[in-house]
N, C-alpha and C positions, 0 to 999 in steps of 0.2 A: 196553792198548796201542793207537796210533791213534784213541785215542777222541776228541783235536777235529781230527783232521786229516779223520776220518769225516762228524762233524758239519757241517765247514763243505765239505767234497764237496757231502755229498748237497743242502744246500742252494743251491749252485752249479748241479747237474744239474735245481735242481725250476724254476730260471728258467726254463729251453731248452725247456720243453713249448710243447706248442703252435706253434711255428715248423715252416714248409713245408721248409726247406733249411736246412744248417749254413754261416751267409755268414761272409765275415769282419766284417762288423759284429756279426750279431748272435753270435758265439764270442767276440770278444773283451773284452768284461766277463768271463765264462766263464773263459778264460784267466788273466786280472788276478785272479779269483779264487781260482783255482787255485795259481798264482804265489804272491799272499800264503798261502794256508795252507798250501803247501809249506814256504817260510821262517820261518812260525810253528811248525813242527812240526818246526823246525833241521834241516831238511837242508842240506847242503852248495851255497850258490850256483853253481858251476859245475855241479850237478848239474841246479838247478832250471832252468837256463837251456836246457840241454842237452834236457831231458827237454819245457821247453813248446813249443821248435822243433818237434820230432820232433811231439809233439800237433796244433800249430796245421799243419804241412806236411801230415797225414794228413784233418786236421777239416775246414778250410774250401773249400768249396764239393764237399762230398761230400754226393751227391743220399741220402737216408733211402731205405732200403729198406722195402718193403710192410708190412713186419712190424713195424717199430721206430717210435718217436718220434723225433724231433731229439734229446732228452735222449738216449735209449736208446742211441742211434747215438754220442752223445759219448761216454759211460760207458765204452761198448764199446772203441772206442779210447784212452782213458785206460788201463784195464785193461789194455789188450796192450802198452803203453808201460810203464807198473809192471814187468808181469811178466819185459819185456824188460831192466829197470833193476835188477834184483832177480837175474835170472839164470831162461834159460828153463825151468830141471826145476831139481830136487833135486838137489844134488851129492851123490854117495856118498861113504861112506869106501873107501880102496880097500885093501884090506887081501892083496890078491891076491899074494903073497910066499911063503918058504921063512917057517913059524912060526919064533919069532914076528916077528909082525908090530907094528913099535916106533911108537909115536904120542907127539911131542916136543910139549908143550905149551908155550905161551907167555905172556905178556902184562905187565904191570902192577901192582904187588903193591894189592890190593884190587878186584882186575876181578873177584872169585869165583873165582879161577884151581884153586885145591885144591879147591874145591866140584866145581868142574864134572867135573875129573878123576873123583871118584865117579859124579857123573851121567854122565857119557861110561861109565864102567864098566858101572854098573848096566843102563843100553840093551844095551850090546853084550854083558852077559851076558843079559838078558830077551828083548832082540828079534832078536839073532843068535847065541843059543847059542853064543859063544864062554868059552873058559875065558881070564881076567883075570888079570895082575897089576899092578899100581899103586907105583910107587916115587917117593920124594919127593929129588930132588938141591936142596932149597932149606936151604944151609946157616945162610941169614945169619938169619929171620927165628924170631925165640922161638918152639918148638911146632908150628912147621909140618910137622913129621915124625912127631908126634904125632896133630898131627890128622888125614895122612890116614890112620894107622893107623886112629885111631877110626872113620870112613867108610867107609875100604876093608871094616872089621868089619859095619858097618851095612847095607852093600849086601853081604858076600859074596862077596869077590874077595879073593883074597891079594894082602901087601901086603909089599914087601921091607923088612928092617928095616934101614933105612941109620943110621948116625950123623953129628951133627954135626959131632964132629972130623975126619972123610973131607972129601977134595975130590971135587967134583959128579963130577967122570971117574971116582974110582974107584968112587962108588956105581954109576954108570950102567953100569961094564963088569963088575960085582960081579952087579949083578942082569940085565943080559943072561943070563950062563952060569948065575944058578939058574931064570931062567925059561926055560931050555935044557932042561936039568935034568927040569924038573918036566912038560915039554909044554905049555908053558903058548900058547894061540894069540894073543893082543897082550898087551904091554907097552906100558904106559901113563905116560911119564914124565912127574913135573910139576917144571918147573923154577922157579931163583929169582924174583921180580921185585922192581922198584921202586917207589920213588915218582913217579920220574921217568924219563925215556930216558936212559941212560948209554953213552958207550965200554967201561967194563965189563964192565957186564953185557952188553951185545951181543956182545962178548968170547965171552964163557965163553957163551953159548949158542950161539956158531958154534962153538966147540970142543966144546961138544956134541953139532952138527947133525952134524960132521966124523966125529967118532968112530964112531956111531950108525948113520948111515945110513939117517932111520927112511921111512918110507914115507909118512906124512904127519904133516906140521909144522903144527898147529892154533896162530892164533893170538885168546886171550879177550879180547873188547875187554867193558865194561861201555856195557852199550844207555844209559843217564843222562846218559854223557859226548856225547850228544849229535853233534852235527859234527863236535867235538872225536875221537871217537870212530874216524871216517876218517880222518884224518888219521895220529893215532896208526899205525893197522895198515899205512900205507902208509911209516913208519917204519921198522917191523919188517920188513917187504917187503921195503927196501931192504938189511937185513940180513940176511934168512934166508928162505930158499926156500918163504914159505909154500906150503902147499896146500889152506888154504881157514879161516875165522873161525868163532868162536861167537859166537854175541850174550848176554849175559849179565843177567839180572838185567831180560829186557826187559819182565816184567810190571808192574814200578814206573814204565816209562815211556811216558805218555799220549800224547808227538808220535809217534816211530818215526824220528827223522830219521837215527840210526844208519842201519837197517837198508834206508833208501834212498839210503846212501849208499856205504857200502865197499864195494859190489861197485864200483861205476862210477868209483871213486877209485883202487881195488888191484887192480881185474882179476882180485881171488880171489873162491871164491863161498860165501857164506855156508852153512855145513854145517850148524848147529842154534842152535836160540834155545831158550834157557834162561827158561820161564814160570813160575817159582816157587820156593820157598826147599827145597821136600820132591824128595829122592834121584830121584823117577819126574818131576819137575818137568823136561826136557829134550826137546824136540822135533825130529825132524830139521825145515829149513826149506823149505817149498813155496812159492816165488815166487807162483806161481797163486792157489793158498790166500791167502796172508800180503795181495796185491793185493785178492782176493773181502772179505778183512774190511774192508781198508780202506773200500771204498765202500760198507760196509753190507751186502751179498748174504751173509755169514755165512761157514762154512763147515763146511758137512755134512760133508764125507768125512772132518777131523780128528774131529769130534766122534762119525761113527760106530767111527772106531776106537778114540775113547778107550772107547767105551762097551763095547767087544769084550774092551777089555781089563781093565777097571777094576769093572765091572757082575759082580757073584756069578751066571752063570749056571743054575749048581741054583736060588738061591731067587726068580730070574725065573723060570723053570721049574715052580717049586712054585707059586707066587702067579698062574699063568696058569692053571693047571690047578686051581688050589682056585676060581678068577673062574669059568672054564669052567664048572664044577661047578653052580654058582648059589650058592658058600657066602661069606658077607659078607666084608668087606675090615675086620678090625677095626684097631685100634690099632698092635697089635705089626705089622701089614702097615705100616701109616702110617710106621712106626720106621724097619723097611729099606729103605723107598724115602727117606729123608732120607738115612738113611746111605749109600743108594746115590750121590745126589747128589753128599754130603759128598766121596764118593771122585774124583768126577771134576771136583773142584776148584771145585765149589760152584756156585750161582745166577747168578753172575756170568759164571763162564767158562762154562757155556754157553750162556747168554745173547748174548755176544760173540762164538758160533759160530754161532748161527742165524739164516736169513734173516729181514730185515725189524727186525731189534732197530738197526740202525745208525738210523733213522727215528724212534728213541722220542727226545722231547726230551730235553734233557742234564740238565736238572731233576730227570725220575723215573729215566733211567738212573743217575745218583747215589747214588738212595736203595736201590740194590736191596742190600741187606742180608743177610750171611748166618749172623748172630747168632741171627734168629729162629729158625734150623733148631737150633742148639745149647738156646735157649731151649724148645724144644718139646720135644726131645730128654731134657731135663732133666725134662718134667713126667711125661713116659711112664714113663722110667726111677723116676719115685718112685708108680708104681699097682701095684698088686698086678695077676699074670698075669690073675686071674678080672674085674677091674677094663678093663684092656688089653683081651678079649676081649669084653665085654659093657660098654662105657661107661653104658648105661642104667640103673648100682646107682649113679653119680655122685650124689650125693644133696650136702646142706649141709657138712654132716661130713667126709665124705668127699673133698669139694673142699679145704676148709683145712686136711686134712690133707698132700694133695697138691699145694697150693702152699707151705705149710712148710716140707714137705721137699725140695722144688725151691728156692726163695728165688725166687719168682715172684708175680706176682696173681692174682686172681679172675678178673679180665679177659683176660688170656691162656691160662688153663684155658677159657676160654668161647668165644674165638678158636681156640683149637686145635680143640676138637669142632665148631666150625662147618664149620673147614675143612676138617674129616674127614667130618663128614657129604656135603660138596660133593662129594669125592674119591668116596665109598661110592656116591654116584648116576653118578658116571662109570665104576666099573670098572660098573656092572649095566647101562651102556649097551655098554660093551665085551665083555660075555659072549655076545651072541649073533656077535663077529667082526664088528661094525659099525663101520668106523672113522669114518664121515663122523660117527653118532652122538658118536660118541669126540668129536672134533673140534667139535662146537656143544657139547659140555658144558665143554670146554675154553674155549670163548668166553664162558660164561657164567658162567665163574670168574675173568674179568677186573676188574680194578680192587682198591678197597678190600675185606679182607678174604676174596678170592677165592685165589689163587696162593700159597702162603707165599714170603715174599722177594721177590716183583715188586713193582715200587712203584707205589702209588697212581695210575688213570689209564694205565698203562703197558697198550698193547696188543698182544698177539701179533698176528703177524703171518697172513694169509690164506692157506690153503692152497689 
């Protein structure tokens, strides 16, 4: 996401170096170019216009302070403008009520509306220990009752079994009183949607909202529909009391111009963006954060919680203490740090959180690949344990055996051990608690054949 709205930032900011003062002459190329990759990235025109005043009122003739560059000193200001544009914190959910506490979904039918219901669940049962239920009042659409049984199954939230032949009110006032019932602390309605906006359905989702009384009315726009995208939710606005959007589906989308749009368009503020197709794929959204990727600065604080959350702590635990030790990093180590990876969404995402990757040209940021890691995956999984723990029996035989049964080559068997070898010389720099060591062997696993999944060329960034 943001990925050429990023690209054509930072190359806007890399002009402004070297300049004594931010003038209006020299800001405004700066501006124009900001402007166009604003609109290239579909945000909303009234937005963009809105948003380069506020820039250029703050920018020009603002003396650089001791510390900063001209560029710096812009960034800096653009950032605070974003995050202004975006909403200045995290909106909560506010779930503060007599249980349960009722959340009316909305949106579009194909915005991922029923998905997101399970991801919205699964969060609030993972990261607010609440007990869930999930009921479906979408009568009209084949299976949609169905499926979110199946999800509600997946994630582990109870799911009311409404039927089709019900009207949406009596499902909705049916499972009120069993999740009364049962203690359950939110209820999580997903309602019908459309293809398009209707009096209808805006209908029966006010007779909904009427009935219900829930405490927060989320409405799911799909991040792809672009500008469009605002629009839309200031539709629903006009109809139902939102209390704040999902963005849906926003990893598919490279501009972002959704999500610099509907706040500033509906006055609600985006509550979470949905990064991926898998159930833990739901984020709340940080303005702060979401601005920091934009311009390339990354962002650590998501990526150290994903890691808090998603990283096997025992066998980080075990793998530091067998390093500690001085006993080698074989193979089957090799194995769960990819699977580590694999869990926190692969080479890519966090690539896209850490500082300095916004900087890698769009050429090698393209090619970062996270096939290779299932590819390698594949060759480990076909070595015998004693094989994994001692690669040094790899003999002739022993390779064509093991790319055989992988459905691999020679050449990626030979790939692999190189770049296990690289890895085995960086945890023995890491054993004595050296990090700066850590940190130059990591540098010198740059480029081809160094990093599995970085592309070619592609350099981390300086710490």
């Amino acid at each position: 996401m943001f990925d050429n709205l990023t690209e054509r930032l930072s190359g806007t900011f890399r002009k402004l170096t070297g300049k004594a003062t931010l003038t209006e002459n020299n800001i405004q190329d700066a501006l124009r170019e900001v402007r166009r990759a604003l609109l290239e990235a579909d945000v909303a025109l009234p937005v963009v216009k809105d948003f380069i005043d506020r820039v250029s009122l703050r920018a020009v003739g603002q003396e650089v302070s001791k510390s900063l560059s001209p560029g710096q000193a812009f960034i800096k200001i653009v950032q605070a403008e974003l995050e202004s544009l975006m909403g200045s914190a995290n909106a909560e959910l506010n779930l503060k009520t007599t249980p349960p506490a009722i959340v009316l979904m909305a949106g579009l039918q194909g915005a991922g509306k029923t998905t997101t219901v399970a991801k919205l669940a699964h969060w609030l049962k993972q990261d607010r220990q609440k007990k869930v239920m999930v009921v479906s009042a979408d009568v009209y659409r084949p299976a949609a009752i169905q499926q979110l049984m199946t999800l509600a199954d997946e994630v582990g939230v109870e799911c009311f079994a409404s039927d089709a032949s019900q009207s949406p009110q009596n499902i909705a006032a049916a499972a009120l009183r069993e999740a009364q019932k049962k203690f359950v602390d939110v209820l999580i309605v997903d309602t019908a949607g459309r293809l398009a906006i209707d009096e209808q359905m805006m209908g029966e989702i006010s007779q909904l909202h009427s009935q219900l009384n829930p405490v927060e009315t989320l409405f799911v726009v799909d991040a792809m529909t672009g500008q469009d995208a605002a629009n839309i939710a200031r539709a629903f606005n006009d109809a139902l009391p939102l209390t704040g959007v999902i963005l849906s589906k926003a990893d598919g989308d490279a501009r972002g111009g959704a999500a610099l749009s509907v706040r500033h368009i509906t006055g609600k503020p985006i509550k979470f963006i949905g990064m991926g197709e898998k159930v833990d794929a739901l984020e709340p959204f940080y303005p702060d954060r979401i601005a920091s990727r934009i311009l390339g600065m990354g962002d650590v604080l998501s990526l150290i919680e994903e890691a808090e959350k998603k990283v096997d702590k025992g066998k980080a635990d075990r793998l530091a203490r067998k390093i500690k030790k001085g006993k080698g990093f074989d193979l089957e180590d090799f194995k769960e740090q990819l699977k580590q990876m694999h869990n926190m969404g692969g080479v890519a995402n966090i690539m896209d959180k850490m500082p300095g990757m916004g900087a890698l040209p769009a050429h090698a940021a393209n090619k970062v690949d996270d096939s290779q890691f299932r590819c390698m995956e594949a060759i480990i999984n076909s070595m015998t344990m004693r094989e994994r723990v001692n690669p040094n029996l790899l003999n002739g035989s022993r390779k064509r055996r093991i790319t055989q049964g992988s459905g691999t080559q020679i050449q990626d068997l030979n790939r692999l051990l190189k770049q296990h070898k690289q890895m085995q010389k960086l945890m023995k720099k890491m054993k004595g608690g050296n990090m700066a060591n850590m940190m130059r062997g990591l540098g010198g696993m740059q480029g081809p054949g160094g990093l599995p999944g970085m592309p070619p060329g592609g350099k981390l960034p300086r710490f």
